[in-house]
N, C-alpha and C positions, 0 to 999 in steps of 0.2 A: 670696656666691660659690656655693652648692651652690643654689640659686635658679636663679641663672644657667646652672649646667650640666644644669638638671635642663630647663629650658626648651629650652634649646641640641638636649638630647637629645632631645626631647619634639618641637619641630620638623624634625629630621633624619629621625624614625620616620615621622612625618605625610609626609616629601615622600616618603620611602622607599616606603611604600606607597600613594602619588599613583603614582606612575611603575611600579609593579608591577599594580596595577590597566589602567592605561591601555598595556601593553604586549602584559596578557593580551588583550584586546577584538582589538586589531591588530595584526598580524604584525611590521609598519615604518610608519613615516612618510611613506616616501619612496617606498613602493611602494603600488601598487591592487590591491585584490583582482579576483579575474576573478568575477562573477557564476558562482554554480553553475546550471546547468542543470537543468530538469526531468526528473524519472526516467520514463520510457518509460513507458504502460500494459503489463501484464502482457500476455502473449501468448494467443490467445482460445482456448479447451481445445477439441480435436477434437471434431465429434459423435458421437454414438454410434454404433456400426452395427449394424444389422441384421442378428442369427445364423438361421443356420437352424431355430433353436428357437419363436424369436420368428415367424418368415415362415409356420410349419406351425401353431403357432397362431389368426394371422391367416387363414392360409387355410380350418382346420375349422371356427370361427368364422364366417366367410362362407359358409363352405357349411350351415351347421347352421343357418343364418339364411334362405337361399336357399330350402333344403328345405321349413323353418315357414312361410313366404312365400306356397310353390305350396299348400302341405297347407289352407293360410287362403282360399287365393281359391275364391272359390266359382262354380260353372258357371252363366250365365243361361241 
């Protein structure tokens, strides 16, 4: 007798957690999942801009280069 209930109980637990496993995975039976869609690439970050700091740079630079330039050429 205690064989019997012990087996009885033993397969009640097994089906028990059959059907809690395979409940978790799926939502229902009866219904489809809708495929998720791919998440967007990120949005592309603004370029930088160009301050006045940077442009007055760029410009004494060009001229500091300009200058060395003429001072280098030499007259035939």
């Amino acid at each position: 007798m205690m064989k019997r209930t012990l087996l009885i109980s033993f397969s009640l637990f097994l089906l028990c957690s059959a059907v809690s496993v395979t409940a978790q995975e799926d939502d229902s039976w009866f219904t489809r999942r809708q495929p998720s869609r791919p998440t967007p690439p990120p949005p592309e970050e603004p370029g930088v801009p160009l301050d006045g700091g940077l442009i007055g740079l760029i410009a004494a630079g060009g001229a500091l280069g300009y200058k060395r330039y003429k001072g280098r050429k030499t007259p035939d």
